[in-house]
DRENDO-419528 format. One record per residue: residue in three letters; x, y, z of N, C-alpha, C in turn. Coordinates in steps of 0.2 Angstrom, whole numbers. Each point is the difference from the previous one (the first is absolute). Last residue first. Layout:
SITE code   n.u   n.v   n.w  ca.u  ca.v  ca.w   c.u   c.v   c.w
SITE  ALA     X     Y     Z     X     Y     Z     X     Y     Z
...
//
This chain:
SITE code   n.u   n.v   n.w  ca.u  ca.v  ca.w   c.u   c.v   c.w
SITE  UNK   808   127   613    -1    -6     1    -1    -2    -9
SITE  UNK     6    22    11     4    -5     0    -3    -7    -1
SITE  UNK   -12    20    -6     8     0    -2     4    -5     1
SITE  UNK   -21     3    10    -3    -1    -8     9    -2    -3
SITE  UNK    -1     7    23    -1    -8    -3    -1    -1    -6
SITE  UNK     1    22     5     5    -2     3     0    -9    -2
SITE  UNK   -19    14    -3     5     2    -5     8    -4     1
SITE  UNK   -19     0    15    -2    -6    -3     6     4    -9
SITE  UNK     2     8    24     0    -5    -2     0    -5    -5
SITE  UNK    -7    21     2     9    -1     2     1    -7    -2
SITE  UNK   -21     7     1     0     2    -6     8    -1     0
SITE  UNK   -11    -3    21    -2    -5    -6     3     3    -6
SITE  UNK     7    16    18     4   -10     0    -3    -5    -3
SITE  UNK    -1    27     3    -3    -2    -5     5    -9     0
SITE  UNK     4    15    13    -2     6     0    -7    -6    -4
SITE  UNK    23   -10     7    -6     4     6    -5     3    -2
SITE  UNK    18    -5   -14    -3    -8     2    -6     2     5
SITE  UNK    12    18   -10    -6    -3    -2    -2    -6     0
SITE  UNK    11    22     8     1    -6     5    -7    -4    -4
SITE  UNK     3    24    -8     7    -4     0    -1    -8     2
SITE  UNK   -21     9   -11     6     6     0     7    -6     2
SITE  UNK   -22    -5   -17     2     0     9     4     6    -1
SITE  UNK   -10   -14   -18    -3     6     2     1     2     6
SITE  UNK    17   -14   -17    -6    -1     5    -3     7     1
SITE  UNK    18   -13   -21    -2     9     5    -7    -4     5
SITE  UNK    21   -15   -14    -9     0     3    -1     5     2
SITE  UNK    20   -12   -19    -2     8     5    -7    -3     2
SITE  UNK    23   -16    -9    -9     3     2    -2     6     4
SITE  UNK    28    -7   -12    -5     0     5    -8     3    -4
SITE  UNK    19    -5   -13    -7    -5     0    -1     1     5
SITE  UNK    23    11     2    -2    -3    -5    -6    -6    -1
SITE  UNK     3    25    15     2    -8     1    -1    -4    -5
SITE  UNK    -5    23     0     6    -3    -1     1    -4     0
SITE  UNK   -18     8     2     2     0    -7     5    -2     0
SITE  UNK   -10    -2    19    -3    -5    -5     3     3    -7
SITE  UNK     5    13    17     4    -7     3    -4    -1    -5
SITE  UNK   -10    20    -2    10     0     0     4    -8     0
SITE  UNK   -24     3     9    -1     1   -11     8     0    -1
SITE  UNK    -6     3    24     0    -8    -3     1     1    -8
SITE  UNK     2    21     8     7    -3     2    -2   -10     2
SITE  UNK   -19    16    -4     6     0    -5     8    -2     0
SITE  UNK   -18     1    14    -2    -5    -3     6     1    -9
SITE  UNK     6     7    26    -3     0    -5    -2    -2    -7
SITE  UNK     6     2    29     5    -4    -9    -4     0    -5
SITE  UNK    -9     9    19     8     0     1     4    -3    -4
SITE  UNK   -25     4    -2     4     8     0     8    -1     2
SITE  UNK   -22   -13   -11     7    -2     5     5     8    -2
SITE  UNK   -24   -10   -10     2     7     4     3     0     2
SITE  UNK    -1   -20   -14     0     7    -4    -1     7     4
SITE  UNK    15   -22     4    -5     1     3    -3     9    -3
SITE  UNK    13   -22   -10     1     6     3    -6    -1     4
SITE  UNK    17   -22    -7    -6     2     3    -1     8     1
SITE  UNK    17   -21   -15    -2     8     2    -8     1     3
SITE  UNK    16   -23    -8    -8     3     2     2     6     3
SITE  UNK    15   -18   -13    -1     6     3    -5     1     1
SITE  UNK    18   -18    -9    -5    -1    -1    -2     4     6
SITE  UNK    24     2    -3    -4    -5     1    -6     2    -3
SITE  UNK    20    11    -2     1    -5    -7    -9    -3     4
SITE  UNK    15    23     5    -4    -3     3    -4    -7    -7
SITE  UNK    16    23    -3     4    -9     3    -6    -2     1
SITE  UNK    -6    19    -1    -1    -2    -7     4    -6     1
SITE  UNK     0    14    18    -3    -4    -2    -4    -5    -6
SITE  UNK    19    20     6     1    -8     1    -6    -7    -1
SITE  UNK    -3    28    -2     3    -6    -7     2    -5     1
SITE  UNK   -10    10    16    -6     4    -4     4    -4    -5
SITE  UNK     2     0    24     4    -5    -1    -4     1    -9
SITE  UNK    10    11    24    -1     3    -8    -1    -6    -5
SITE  UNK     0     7    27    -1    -4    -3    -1     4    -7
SITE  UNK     1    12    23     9    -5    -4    -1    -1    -5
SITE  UNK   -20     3    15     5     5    -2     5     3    -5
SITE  UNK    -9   -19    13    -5     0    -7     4     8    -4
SITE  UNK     8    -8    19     3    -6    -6    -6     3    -5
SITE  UNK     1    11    20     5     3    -4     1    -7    -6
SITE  UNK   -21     0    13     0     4    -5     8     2    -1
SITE  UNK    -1   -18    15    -3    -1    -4     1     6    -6
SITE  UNK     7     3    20     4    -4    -3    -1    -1    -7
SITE  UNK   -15    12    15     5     6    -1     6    -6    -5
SITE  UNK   -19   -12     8    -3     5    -1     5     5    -4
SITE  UNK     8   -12    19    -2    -6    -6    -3     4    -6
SITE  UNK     6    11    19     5    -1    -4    -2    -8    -4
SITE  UNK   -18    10    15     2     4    -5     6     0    -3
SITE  UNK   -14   -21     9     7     6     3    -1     2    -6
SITE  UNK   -24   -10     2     6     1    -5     7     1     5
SITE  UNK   -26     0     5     5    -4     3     8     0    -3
SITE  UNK   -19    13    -9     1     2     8     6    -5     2
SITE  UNK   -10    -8   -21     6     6     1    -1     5     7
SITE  UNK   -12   -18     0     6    -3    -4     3     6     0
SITE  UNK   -21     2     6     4     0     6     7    -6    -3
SITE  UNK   -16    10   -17     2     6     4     4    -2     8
SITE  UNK   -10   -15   -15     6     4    -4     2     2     5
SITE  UNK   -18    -9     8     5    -5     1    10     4    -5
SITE  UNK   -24     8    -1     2     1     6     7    -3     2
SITE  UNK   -11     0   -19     2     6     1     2    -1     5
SITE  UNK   -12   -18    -5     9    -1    -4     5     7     3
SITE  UNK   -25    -2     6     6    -5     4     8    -1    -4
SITE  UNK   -16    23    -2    -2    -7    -1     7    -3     3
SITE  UNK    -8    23    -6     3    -2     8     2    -5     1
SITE  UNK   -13    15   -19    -3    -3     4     3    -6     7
SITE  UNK    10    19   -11    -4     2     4    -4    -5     2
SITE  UNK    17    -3   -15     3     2     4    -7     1     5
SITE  UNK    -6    -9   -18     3    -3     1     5     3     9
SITE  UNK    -7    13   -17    -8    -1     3     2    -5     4
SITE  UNK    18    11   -11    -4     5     6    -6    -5     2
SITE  UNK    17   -13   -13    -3     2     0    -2     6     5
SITE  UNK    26   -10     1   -10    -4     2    -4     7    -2
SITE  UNK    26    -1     1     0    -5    -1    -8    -1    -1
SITE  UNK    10    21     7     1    -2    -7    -1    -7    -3
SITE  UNK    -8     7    22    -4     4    -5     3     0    -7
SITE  UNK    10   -12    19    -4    -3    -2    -7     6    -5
SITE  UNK    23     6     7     0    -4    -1    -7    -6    -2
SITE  UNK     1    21    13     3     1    -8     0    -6    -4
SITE  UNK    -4    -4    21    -7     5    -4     3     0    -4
SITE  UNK    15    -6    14    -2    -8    -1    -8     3    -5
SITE  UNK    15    16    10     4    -3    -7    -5    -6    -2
SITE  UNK    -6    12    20    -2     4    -7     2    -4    -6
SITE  UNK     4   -10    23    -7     0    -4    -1     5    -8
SITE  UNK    21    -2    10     0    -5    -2    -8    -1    -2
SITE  UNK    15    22     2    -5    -2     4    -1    -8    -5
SITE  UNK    23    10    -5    -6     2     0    -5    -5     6
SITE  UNK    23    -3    -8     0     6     9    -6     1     0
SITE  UNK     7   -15   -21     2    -3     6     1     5     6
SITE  UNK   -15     2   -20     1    -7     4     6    -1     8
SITE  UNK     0    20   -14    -5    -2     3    -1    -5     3
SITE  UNK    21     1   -12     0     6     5    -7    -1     4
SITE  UNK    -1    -8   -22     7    -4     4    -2     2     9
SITE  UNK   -10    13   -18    -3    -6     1     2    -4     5
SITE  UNK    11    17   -10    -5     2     8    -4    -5     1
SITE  UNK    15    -3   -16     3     2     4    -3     2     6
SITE  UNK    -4    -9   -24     0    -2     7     2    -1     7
SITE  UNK     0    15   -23    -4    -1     1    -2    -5    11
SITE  UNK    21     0   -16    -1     8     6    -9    -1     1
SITE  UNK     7   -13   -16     2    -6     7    -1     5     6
SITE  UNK   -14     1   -23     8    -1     1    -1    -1     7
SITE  UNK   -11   -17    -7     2     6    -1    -2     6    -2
SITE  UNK    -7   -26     0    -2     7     3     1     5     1
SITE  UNK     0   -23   -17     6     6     5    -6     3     0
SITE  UNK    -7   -20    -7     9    -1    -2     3     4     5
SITE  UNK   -24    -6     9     5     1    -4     7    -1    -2
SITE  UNK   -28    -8     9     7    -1     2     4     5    -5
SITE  UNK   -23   -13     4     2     7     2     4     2     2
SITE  UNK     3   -27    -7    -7     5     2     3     7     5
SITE  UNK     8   -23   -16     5     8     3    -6     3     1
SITE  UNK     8   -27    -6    -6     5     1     2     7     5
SITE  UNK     8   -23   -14     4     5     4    -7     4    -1
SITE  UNK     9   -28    -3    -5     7    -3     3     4     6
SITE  UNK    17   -14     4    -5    -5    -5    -3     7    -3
SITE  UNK    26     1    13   -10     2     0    -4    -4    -7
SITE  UNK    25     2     9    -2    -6     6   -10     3    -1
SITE  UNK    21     5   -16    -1    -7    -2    -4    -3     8
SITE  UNK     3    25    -6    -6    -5    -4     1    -7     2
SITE  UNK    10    21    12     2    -6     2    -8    -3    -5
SITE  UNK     5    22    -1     6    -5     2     1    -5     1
SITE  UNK   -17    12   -11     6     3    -5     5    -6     5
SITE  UNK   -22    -2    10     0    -3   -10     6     3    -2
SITE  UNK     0     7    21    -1    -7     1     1    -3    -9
SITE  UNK    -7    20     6    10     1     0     1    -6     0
SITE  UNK   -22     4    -1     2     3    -5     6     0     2
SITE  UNK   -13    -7    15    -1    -2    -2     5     0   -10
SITE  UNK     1    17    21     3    -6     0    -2    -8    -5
SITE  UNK   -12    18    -1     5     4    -2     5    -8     2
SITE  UNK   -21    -1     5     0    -1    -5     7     3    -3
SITE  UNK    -8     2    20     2    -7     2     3    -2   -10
SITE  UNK    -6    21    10     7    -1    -1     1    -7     0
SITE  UNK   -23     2   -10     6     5     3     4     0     0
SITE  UNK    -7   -23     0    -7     8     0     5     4     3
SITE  UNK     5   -27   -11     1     6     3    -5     7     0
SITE  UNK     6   -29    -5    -6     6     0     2     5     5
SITE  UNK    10   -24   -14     2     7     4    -6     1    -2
SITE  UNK    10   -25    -3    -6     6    -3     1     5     7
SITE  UNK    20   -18    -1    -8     2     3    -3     4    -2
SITE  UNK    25   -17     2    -5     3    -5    -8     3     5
SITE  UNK    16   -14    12     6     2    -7    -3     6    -4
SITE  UNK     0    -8    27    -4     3    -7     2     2    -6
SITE  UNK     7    -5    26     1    -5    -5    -4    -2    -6
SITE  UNK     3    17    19    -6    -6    -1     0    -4    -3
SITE  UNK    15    17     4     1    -3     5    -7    -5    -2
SITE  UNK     2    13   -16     7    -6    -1     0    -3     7
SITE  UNK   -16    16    -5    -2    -6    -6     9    -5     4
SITE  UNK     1    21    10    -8    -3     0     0    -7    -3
SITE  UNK    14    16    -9     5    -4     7    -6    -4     3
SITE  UNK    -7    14   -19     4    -6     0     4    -5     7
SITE  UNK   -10    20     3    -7    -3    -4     5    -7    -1
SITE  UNK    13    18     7    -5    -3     6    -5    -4    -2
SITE  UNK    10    12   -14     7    -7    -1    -4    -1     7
SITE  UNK    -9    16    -8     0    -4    -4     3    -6     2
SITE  UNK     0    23    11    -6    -5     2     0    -7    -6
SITE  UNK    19    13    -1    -1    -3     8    -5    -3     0
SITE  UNK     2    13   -18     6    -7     0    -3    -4     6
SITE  UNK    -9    22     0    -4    -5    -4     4    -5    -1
SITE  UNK     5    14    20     1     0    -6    -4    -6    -4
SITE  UNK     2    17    25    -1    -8    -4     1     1    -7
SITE  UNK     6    18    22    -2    -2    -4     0   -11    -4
SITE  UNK     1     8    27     3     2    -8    -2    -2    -4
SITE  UNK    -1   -16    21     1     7    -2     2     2    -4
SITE  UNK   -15   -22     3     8     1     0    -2     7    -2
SITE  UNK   -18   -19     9     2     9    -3     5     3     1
SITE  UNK   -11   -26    -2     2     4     4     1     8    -5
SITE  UNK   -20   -16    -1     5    -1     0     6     6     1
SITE  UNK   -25    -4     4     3    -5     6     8     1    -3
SITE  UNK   -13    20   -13    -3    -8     5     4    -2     4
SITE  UNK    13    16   -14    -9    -1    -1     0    -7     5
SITE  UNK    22     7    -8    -2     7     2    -9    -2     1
SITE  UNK    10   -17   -18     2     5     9    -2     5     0
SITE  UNK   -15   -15   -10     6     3    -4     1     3     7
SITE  UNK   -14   -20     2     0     5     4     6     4    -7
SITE  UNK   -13   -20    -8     6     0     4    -3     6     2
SITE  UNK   -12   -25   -12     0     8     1     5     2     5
SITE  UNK    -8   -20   -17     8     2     3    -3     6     2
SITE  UNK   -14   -21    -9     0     7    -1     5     2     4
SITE  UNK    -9   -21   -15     2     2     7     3     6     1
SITE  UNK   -20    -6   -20     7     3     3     3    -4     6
SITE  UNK   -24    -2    -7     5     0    -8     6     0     2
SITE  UNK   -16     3    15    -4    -5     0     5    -3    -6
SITE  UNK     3    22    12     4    -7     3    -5    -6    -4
SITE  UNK    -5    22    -4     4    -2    -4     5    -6     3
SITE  UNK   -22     7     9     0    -1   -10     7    -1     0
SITE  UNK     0     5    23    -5    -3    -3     1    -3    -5
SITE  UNK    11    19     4     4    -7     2    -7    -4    -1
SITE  UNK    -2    24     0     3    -4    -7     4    -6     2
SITE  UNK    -9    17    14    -6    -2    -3     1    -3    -8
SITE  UNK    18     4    17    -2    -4     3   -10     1    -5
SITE  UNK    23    14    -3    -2    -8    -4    -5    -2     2
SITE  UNK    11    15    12    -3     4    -7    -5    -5    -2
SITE  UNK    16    -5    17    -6    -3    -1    -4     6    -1
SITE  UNK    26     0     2    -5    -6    -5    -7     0     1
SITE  UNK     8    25     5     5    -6     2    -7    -6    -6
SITE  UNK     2    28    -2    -1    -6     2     3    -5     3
SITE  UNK    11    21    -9    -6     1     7    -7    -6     3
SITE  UNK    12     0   -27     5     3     7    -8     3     2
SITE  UNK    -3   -23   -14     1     6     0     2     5     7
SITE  UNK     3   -27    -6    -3     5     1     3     6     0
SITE  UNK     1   -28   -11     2     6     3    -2     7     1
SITE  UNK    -1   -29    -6    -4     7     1     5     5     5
SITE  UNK     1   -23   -13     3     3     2    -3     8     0
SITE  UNK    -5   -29    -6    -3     8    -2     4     4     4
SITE  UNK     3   -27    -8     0     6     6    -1     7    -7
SITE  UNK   -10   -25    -5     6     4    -1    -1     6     6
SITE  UNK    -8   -25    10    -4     6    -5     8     3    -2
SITE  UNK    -3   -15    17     1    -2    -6     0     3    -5
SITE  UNK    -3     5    23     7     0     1     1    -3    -9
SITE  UNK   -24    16     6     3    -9    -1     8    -2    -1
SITE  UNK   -11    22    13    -3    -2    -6     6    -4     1
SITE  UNK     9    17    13    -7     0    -1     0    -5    -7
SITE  UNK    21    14    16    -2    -5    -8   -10    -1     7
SITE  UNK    22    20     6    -5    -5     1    -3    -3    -7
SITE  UNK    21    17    14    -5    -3    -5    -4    -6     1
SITE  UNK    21    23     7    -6    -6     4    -5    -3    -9
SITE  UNK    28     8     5    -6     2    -4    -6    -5     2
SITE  UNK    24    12    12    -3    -6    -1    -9     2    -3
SITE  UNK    28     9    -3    -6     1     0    -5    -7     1
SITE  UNK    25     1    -3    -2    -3     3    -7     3     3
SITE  UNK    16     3   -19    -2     4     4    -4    -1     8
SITE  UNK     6   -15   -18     5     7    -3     0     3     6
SITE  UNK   -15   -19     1     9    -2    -1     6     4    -1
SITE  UNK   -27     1     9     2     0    -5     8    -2     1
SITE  UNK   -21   -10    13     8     5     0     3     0    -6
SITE  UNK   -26    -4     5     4    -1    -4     7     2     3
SITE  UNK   -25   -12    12     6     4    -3     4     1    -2
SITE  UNK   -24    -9    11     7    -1    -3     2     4    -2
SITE  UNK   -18    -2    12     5     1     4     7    -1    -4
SITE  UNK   -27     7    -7     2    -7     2     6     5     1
SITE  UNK   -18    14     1     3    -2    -6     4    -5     6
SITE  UNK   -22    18     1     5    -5     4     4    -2    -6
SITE  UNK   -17    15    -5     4     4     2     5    -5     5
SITE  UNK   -22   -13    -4     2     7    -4     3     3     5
SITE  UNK    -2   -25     5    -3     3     2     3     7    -6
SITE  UNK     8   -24    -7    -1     5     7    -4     6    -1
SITE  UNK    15   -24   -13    -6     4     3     0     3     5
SITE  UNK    18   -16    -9     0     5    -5    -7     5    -2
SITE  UNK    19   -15    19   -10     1    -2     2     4    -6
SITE  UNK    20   -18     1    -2     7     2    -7     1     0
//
């Protein structure tokens, strides 16, 4: 299989899940020898969030990036989703690959899946890394107009809202190549990818269960992150027994905002 291309391309393979026959797009990077890394992104992205973190980290890892449904190349089943749903998309992933084990890194919702993962399926994660992520964002009446926006609203205002809680004002003004490249990721979104998504973040309670979480943890906040807040990283490293907490001086998309400092906290952990 190639396992390179051009930004915002991704190889041809695919997952058919087995429960639901949803097909999951993905792509590996870095040495077929190496331990696999499984990156998972955040809601309104697709995989190549990553893409100023493949470099560095393909020289240590073989790196497993995917689409979460409703996002990228992979498909966008109607109605809501559920964080089950996206976990067991993570696992079915590794099984069609024929991956026993793989260190997680999740951002966001990539992290909230990251965290149902340590509670359900430990026997398939090495370290676990939960950057600007939560247990719960509730209550759920809260996302109700949020839901609702995304999916009748103006798709450029949603794609502004969206990058003003994710990027600095200085950041957002000077327009730069990441900026740009955010901002035509979620223009490209189906807003029922988007409307699926937040009903699993919706749903999700996971504030006691993840005290289950047994693996070795890296908490990443982002000290201005106005969508998960740096307190709701301080909430998961208390909980999770010997998680490590790192607060960064970002807001939400901290592999983006701040990718040396990301970086080098992330391999300090795993290597």
């Amino acid at each position: 299989m190639s396992d390179r291309g051009e930004f915002n391309v991704v190889n041809t393979n695919t997952l058919i899940n087995a429960t639901d026959g949803s097909r999951i797009a993905y792509r590996f990077d870095g040495p077929a020898d190496k331990p696999v890394l499984l990156l998972s992104n955040s809601i309104g992205t697709d995989l190549t969030m990553w893409d100023p973190q493949i470099e560095a980290f393909s020289k240590h890892f073989r790196l497993l990036r995917y689409d979460s449904r409703g996002h990228g190349a992979s498909d966008v089943p109607t109605g809501p989703y559920s964080l089950d749903r996206l976990g067991r998309d993570a696992i079915e992933l590794l099984d069609a690959l024929d991956i026993g084990r793989a260190h997680f890194l999740g951002l966001s919702l990539g992290g909230m899946v990251g965290q149902w993962l340590g509670i359900h399926g430990p026997e398939r994660i090495d370290r676990l890394i939960l950057s600007n992520t939560a247990a719960y964002l509730g209550p759920a009446k809260e996302f109700h107009d949020r839901i609702t926006g995304v999916q009748n609203g103006d798709r450029s205002e949603t794609a502004e809202m969206f990058l003003r809680k994710w990027f600095p004002p200085n950041l957002l003004e000077s327009n730069g190549p990441f900026i740009a490249k955010t901002r035509a990721g979620l223009l490209a979104i189906d807003p029922q990818g988007f409307a699926g998504s937040l009903a699993a973040v919706r749903d999700m309670d996971m504030r006691r269960t993840i005290s289950l979480i047994s693996h070795p943890t890296l908490v990443i906040g982002g000290q201005h992150d106005t969508v998960t807040l740096a307190s709701h990283s301080e909430l998961i490293a208390a909980t999770v027994p010997g998680a490590k907490l790192v607060i960064l001086p970002v807001v939400h998309l901290s592999n983006l905002e701040a990718p040396d400092a990301f970086m080098k906290v992330v391999l300090e952990f795993l290597l």
